[in-house]
C-alpha positions in Angstrom: 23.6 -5.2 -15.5 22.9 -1.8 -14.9 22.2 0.4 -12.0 18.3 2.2 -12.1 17.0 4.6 -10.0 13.2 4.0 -9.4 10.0 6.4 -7.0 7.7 3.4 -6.7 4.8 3.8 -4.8 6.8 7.4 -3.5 8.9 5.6 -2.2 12.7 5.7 -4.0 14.7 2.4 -4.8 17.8 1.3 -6.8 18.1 -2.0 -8.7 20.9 -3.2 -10.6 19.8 -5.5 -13.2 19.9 -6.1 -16.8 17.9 -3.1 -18.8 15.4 -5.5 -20.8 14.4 -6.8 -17.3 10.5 -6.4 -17.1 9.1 -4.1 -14.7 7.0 -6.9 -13.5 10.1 -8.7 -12.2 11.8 -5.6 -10.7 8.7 -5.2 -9.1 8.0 -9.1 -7.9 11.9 -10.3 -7.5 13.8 -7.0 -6.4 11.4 -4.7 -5.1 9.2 -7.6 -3.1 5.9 -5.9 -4.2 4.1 -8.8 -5.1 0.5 -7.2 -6.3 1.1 -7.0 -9.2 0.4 -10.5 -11.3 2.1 -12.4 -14.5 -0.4 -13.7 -16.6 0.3 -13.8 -20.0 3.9 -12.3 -20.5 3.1 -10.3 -23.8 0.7 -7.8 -22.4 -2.1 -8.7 -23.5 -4.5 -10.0 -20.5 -3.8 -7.1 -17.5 -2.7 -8.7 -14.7 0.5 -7.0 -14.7 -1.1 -3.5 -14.8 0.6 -1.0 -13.3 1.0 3.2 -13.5 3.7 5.2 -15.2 3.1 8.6 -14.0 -1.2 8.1 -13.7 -1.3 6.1 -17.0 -1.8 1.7 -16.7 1.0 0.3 -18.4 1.6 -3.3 -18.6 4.4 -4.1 -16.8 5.1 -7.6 -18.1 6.3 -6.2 -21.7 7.8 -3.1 -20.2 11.5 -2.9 -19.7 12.9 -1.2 -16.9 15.1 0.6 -19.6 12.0 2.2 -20.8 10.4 3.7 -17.4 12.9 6.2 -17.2 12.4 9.0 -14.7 8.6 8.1 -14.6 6.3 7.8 -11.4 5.2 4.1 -10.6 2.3 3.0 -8.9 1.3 -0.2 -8.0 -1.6 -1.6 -6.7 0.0 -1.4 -3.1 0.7 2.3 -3.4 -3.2 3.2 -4.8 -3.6 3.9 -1.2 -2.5 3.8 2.1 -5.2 1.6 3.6 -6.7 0.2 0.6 -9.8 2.7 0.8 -9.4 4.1 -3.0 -13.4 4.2 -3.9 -12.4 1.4 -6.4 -11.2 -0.8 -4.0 -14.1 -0.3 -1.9 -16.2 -0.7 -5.0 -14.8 -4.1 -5.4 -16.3 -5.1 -2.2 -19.5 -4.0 -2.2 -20.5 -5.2 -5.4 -18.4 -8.7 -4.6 -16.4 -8.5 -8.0 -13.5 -10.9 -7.1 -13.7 -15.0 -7.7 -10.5 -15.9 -8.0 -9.0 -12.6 -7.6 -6.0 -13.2 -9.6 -7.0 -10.4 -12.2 -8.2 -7.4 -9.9 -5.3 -5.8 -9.2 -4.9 -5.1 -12.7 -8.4 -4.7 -13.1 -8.7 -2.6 -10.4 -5.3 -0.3 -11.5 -6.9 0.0 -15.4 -9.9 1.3 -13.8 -8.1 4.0 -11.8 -6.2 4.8 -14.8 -9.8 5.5 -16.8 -11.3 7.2 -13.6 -8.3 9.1 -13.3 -8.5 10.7 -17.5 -12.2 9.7 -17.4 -14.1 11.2 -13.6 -18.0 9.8 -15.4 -17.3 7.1 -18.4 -20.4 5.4 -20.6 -21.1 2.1 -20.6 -19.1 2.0 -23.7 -15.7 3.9 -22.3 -15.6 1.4 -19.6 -16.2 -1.4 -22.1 -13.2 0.2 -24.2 -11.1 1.1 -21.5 -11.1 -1.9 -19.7 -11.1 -3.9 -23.0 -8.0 -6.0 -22.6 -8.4 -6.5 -19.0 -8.9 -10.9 -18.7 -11.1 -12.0 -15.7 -11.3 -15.5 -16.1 -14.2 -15.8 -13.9 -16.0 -13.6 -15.9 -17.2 -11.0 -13.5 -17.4 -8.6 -15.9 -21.1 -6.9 -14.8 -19.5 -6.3 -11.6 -16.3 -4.9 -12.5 -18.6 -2.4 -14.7 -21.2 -1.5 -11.9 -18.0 -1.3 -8.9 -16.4 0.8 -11.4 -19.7 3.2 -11.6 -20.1 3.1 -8.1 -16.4 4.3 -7.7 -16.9 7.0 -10.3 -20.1 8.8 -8.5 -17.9 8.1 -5.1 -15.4 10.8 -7.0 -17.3 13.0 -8.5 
């Protein structure tokens, strides 16, 4: 076990756990910000989505060893009242079914917006490539994702 210093969401926290302990499970089991979702364990579907100083990182195949002095942000710290444009975007164009992959979907996204202010068709396609909706809402995540981007701009 080991003692880490962590700014999550601005706010600062200290865990002592092993340092191969995902940052999805400091998050979930000893930080109690539950947002953030396990889905695959490997990295590869985006649920765990997360951001290390503005960048989505998966936080499932993350150790906490490897965060360092980096700023996290979960979904619950995108904004105070969840009125980021993406998360109002989300609404208005009905994107959730299940709703088990948006926060991830919705924290990719803000990544891209964030590097990205006015992406193609295609840079959301590649950006959010990786990013598993199950129900498939795919058009929607696109157009809320457009509609979020001219919100910004």
């Amino acid at each position: 076990m080991a003692i880490f210093n962590l700014t999550i969401n601005g706010e600062k926290h200290q865990v002592d756990v092993a340092p191969e302990t995902p940052m999805l499970w400091v998050l979930r089991d000893h930080v109690k910000l539950v947002g953030t979702k396990f889905g695959c364990g490997i990295g590869q579907c985006g649920a765990c989505t997360i951001h290390l100083d503005g960048v989505a990182a998966r936080s499932c195949s993350m150790p906490i060893s490897g965060v360092a002095d980096q700023k996290i942000t979960t979904i619950e710290g995108l904004s105070e009242k969840a009125d980021h444009p993406l998360q109002e975007a989300w609404i208005e164009h009905d994107v959730p079914q299940c709703g088990y992959c948006q926060a991830g979907q919705i924290m990719n996204a803000a990544s891209l917006l964030e590097s990205n202010p006015n992406p193609t068709d295609a840079e959301i396609d590649a950006a959010m490539n990786g990013n598993i909706c199950r129900c498939g809402t795919y058009v929607r995540i696109k157009a809320a994702i457009k509609t979020a981007a001219a919100k910004m701009s």
